[in-house]
C-alpha positions in Angstrom: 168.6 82.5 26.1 166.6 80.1 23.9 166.7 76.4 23.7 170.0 76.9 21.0 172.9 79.6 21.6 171.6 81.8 18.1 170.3 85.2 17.7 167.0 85.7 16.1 165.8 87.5 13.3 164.6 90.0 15.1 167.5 91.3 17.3 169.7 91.3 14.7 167.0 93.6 12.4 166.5 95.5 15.3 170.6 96.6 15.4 170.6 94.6 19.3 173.5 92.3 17.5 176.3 94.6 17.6 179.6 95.7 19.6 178.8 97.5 22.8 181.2 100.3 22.1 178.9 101.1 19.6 175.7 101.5 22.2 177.9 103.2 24.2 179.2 105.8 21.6 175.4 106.2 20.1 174.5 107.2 23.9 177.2 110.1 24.5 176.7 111.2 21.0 172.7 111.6 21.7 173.9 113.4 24.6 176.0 116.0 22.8 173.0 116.6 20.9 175.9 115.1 17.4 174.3 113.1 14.9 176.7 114.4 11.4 175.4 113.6 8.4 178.3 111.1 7.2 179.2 108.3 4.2 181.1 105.1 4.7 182.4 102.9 2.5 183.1 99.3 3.6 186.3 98.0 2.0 189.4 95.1 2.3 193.1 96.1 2.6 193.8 92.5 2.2 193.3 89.4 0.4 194.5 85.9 1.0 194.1 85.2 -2.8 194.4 88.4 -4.5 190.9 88.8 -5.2 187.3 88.3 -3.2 183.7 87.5 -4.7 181.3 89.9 -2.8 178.4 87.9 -1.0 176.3 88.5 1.5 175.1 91.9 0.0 171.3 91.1 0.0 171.5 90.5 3.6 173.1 93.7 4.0 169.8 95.3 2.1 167.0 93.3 4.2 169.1 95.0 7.1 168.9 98.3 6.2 165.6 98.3 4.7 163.4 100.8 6.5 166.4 102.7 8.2 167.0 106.1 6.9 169.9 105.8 4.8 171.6 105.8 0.9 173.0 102.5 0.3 175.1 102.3 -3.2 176.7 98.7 -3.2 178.2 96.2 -5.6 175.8 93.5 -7.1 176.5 90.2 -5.1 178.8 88.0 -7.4 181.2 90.9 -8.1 184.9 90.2 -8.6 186.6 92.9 -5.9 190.0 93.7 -5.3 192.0 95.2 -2.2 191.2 98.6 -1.0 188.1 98.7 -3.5 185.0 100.0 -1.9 181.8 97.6 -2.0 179.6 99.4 -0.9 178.8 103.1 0.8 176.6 104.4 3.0 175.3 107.7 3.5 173.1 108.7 6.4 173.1 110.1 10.0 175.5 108.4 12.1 173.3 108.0 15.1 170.6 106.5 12.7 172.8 103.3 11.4 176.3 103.1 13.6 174.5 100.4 15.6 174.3 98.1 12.5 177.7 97.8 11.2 178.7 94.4 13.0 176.0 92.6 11.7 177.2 94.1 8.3 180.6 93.3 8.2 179.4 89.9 9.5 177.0 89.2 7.2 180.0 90.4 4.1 182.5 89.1 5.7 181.6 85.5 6.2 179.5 84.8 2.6 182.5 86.5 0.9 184.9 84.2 2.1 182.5 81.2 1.6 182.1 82.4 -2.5 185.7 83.6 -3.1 186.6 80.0 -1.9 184.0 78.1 -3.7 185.0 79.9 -6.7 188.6 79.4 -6.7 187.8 75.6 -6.1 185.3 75.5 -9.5 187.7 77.9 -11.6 190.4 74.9 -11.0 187.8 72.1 -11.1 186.9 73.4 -14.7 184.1 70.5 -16.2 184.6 68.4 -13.1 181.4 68.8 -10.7 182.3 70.7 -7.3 179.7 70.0 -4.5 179.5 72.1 -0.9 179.8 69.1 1.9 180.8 71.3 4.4 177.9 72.7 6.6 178.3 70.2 9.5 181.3 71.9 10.2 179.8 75.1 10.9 176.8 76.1 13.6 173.4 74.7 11.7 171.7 78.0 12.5 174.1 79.2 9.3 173.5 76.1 7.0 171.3 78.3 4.8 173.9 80.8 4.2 176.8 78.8 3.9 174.9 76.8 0.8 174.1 79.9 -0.7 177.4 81.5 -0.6 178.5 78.7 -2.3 176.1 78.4 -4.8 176.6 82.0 -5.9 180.5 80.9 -5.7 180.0 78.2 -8.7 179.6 75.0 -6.9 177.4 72.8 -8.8 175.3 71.6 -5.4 175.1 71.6 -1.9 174.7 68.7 0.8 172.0 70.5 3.5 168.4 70.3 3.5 168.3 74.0 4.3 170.0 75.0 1.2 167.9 77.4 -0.7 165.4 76.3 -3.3 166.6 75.8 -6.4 170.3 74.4 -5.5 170.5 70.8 -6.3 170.7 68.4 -3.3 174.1 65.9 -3.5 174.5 63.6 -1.3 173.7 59.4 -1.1 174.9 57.3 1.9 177.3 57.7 5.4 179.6 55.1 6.3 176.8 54.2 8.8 174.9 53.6 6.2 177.0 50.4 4.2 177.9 49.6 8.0 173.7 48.9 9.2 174.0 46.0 6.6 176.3 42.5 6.5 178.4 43.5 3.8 179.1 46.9 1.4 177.1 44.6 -1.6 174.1 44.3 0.4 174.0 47.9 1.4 174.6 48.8 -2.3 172.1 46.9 -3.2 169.6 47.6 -0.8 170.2 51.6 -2.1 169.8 50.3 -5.7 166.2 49.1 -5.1 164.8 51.3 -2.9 166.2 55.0 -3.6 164.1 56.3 -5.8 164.8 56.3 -9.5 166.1 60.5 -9.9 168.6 59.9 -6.8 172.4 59.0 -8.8 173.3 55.6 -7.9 177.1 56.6 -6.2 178.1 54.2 -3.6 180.3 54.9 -0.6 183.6 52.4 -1.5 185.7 52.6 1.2 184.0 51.3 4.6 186.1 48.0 5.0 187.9 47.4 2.5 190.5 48.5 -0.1 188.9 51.0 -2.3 189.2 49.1 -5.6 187.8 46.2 -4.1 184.4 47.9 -2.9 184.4 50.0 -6.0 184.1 46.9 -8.1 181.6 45.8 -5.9 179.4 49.1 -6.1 180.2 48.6 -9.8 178.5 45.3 -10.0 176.0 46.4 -8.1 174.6 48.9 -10.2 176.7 52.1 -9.0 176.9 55.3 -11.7 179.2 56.5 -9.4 181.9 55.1 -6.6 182.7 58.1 -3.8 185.8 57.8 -2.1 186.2 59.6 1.5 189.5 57.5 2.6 190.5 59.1 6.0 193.8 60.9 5.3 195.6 59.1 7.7 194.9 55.9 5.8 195.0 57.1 2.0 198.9 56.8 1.6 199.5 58.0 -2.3 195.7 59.2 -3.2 197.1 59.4 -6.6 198.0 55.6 -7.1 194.4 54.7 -4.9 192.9 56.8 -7.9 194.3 55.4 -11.0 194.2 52.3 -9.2 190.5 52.0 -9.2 190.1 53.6 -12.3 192.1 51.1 -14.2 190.4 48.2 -12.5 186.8 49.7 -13.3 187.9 50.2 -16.7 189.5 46.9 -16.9 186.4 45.2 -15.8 184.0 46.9 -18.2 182.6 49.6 -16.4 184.1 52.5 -17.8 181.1 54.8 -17.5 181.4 54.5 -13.9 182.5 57.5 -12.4 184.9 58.4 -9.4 183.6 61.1 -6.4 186.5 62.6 -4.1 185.3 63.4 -0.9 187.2 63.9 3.0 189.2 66.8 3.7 189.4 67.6 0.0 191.5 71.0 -0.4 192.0 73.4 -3.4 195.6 71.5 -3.9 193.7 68.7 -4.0 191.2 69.4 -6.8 194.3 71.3 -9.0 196.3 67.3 -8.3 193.4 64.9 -9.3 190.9 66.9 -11.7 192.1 64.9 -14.4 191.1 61.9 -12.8 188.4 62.7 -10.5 184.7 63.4 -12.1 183.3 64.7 -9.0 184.8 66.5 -5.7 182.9 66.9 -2.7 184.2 69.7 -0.7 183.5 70.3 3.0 186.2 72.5 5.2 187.8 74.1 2.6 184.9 75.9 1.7 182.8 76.0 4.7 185.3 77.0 7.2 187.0 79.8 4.4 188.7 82.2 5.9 186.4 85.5 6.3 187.0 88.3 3.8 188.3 91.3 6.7 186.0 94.0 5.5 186.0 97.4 7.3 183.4 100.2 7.3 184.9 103.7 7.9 184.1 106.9 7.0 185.1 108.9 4.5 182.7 112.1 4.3 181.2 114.5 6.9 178.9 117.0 6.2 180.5 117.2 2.6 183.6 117.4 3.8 186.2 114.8 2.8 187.8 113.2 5.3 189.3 109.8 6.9 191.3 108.4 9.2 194.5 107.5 9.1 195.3 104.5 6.6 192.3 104.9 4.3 191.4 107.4 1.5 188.9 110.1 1.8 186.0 110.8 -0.3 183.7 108.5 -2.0 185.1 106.2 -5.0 183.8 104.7 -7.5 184.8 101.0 -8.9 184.8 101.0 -12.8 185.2 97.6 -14.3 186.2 97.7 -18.2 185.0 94.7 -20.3 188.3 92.6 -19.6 188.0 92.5 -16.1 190.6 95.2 -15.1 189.5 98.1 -12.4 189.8 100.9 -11.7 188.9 103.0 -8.3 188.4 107.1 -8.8 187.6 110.2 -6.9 183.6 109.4 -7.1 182.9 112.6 -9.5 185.4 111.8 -12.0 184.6 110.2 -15.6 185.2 106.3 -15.5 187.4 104.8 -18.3 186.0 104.6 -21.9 184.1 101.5 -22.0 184.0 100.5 -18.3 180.5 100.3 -16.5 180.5 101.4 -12.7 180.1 98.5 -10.5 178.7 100.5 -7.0 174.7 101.3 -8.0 171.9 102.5 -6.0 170.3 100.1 -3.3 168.7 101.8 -1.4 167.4 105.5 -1.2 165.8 107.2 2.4 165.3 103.5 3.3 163.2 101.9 0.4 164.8 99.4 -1.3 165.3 100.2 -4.9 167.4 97.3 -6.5 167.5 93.5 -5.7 169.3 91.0 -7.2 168.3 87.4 -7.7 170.7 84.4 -6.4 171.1 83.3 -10.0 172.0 86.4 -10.6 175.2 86.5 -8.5 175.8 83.3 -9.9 175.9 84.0 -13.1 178.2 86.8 -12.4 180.1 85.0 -10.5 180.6 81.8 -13.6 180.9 84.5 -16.3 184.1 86.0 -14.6 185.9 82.3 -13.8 188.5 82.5 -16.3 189.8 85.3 -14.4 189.6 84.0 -11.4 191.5 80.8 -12.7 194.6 82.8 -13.6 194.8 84.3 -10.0 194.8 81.1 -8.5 197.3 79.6 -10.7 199.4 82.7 -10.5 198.6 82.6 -6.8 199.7 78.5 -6.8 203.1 79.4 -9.0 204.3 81.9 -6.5 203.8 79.4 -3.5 205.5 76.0 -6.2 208.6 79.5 -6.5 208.9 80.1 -2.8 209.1 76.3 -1.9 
């Protein structure tokens, strides 16, 4: 083992990341002298929300590059439902059965990063929604996790590692204001030496009561005053909030703006978006629950079949221009006017289609309104049940 507990790059291209049953069962069948000629389709009976944002898909496609197989997928970004296929792939079983953990790892975990990220934006609407939620995950991941939510709709990410083109958020720790004799000096200290692009949002909560150090960070040149109030100590975040809004306000600085951060929830953002300019989200999308995406089979040798549970035969998703879907026998007509979401990726190994991370974005931002009414619909049958 290295000097960290990770898996390279290598092991994990090279199919050595995967379930053991799956060495074992690639053994026997070389044995048997079997190696079918088979399609599988990788789909989710479930979803906590309703709906799931497919990420994770270029991964999948670096993966497989090189290995003998048809892979027809979903662009990254796309808006799935239950029991929808995502993606399908046709080879010889022997030839790619080692690689489906690392598949349904590398789906499972970016799709429940992005279907997070974007029910948290759809609700934030106008109000700025960055990711500050890699330290609670393994570092090796960072990268990932920033891009999931990136192509989810948040507006930045926290981590270093984040890829290029993601704006960096972030300005001071507690430790930070605490290195310094009071929470003026640090804010001023940060106001002279930060260089002139980096937003001028102070940290107002180290000591003090938060309208107290937010007037300070006001006076001392803040654009911004972040508020990350442990949630044992916040009591009614709602009065803390207008509180310090009405005291900035009152004291001139009305074009100072307010930044949520600590343990902020999707509840949270829905509660103080009218209030709150900014949110800085950590756990709730970092540690998302995982999309539960399965890879089974569903053709042999030509031959429909599957197992028990699923539906045989490959499917195609057809998405009409509202947003609705539809999931059909794979060589039956689509709806009039809807476009077929699972294309070509890969043919006999070489990589045919890629698809940028702005891309998935865009997809991603262009189908929000949708995804707002499934999480308010979602939100209305929880407000019903209580």
């Amino acid at each position: 083992m290295g000097r960290f507990a990770i898996v390279g790059e290598d092991r994990i291209r090279n199919g050595e990341c995967t379930d053991i049953y799956f060495i074992r069962s690639k053994a026997v069948l070389e044995k048997s002298g079997i190696n079918p000629l088979v399609t599988m389709e990788c789909t989710a009976s479930s979803l906590p929300g309703g709906f799931g944002i497919l990420c994770g898909m270029e991964d999948v496609i670096s993966l497989l590059e090189g290995v003998p197989v048809d892979l027809d997928a979903m662009p990254e970004g796309s808006l799935f439902f239950p029991r929808e296929p995502v993606l399908r792939i046709r080879g010889r079983y022997r030839d790619f059965a080692q690689y489906e953990t690392s598949i349904l790892g590398f789906l499972c975990h970016a799709s429940g990063i992005a279907t997070a990220t974007a029910g948290i934006k759809a609700l934030a609407g106008d109000r700025s929604v960055f990711s500050f939620g890699s330290r609670r995950q393994h570092p090796a991941i960072a990268q990932m996790i920033e891009r999931s939510a990136w192509i989810g709709g948040a507006d930045g990410a926290s981590n270093t590692c984040a890829p290029e083109g993601i704006p960096l958020a972030g300005t001071m720790p507690h430790a930070f204001v605490m290195c310094y004799s009071s929470p003026g000096e640090a804010f001023l200290a940060f106001d002279r030496f930060s260089p002139p692009e980096i937003p001028r949002i102070m940290l107002c909560d180290t000591y003090c009561d938060e309208k107290r150090e937010s007037l300070t960070g006001a006076r001392c040149g803040a654009s911004g005053v972040r508020l990350d109030t442990p949630r044992s100590r916040r009591g009614d975040m709602r009065a803390i909030l207008e509180e310090v809004r009405w005291e900035l306000d009152a004291a001139g600085h009305c074009d100072v703006k307010i930044f949520l951060s600590g343990g902020v929830t999707i509840d949270d953002v829905a509660r103080y978006r009218d209030i709150v300019d900014s949110f800085g989200v950590g756990g709730a999308i970092a540690n998302a629950p995982v999309i539960d995406f399965a890879l089974d089979m569903v053709e042999k040798e030509g031959e429909k079949c599957a197992k028990r549970g699923k539906r045989s035969g490959i499917k195609q998703v057809w998405e009409s221009p509202g947003g609705q879907h539809a999931t059909l026998p794979g060589e039956m007509a689509g709806p009039s006017g809807a476009c077929p979401l699972i294309q070509p990726a890969i043919r006999d190994g070489k990589v045919v289609r890629r698809q940028t991370m702005e891309d998935a974005r865009k997809r991603v931002l262009d189908r929000l309104s949708l995804v707002r009414g499934f999480v308010l619909h979602r939100a209305e049958g929880r407000e019903s049940a209580n």
